[in-house]
N, C-alpha and C positions, 0 to 999 in steps of 0.2 A: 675910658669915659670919665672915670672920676677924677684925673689928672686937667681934663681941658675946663671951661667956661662953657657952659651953654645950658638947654634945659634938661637935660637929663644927667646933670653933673650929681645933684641931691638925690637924685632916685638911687645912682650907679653908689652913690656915699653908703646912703641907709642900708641897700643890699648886701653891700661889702662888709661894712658895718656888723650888722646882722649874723653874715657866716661865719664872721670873725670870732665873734661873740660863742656861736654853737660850738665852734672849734677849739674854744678853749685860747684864742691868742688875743686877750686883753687888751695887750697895748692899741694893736691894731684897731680893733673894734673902737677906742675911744679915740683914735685921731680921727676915722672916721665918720664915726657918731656925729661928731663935734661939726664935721661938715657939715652934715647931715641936717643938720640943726636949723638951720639957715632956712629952710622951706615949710611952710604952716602946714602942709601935709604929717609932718612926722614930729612935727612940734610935741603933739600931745603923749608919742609913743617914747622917743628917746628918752625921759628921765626915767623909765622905769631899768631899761635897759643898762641905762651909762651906772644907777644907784646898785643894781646887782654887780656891774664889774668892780664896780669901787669898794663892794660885800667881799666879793672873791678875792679881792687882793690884801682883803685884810686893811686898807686904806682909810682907818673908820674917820680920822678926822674930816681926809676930804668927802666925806659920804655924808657926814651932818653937815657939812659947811653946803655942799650941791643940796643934797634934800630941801636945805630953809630956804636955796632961792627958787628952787622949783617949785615950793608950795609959795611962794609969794609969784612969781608969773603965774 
């Protein structure tokens, strides 16, 4: 689902997303995410998500550069 175009492409992202996320495989989770993004349904949830992987990987620089633009959206 999250491979094709249509409307359940964002749902199948954030889902994926998500398990990724609980499972510990990071990468995944933010290609995901990043899909994910794309739909005003999970708008407001993704930066809390994408700011904790960017926590876990020890990634601080990109963690303050996403943080400033999420509190400016």
């Amino acid at each position: 689902l999250k491979r094709s175009q249509h409307r359940y492409t964002a749902d199948a992202s954030y889902y994926a997303g998500f398990l990724a996320y609980q499972n510990k495989q990071y990468d995944q989770a933010l290609n995901d995410l990043q899909k994910a993004s794309v739909a005003d349904a999970y708008k407001p949830l993704i930066p809390y998500l994408m700011a904790g992987i960017y926590y876990q990987q020890q990634r601080y620089d990109e963690l303050i550069a996403y943080g400033e633009k999420a509190l400016q959206d």
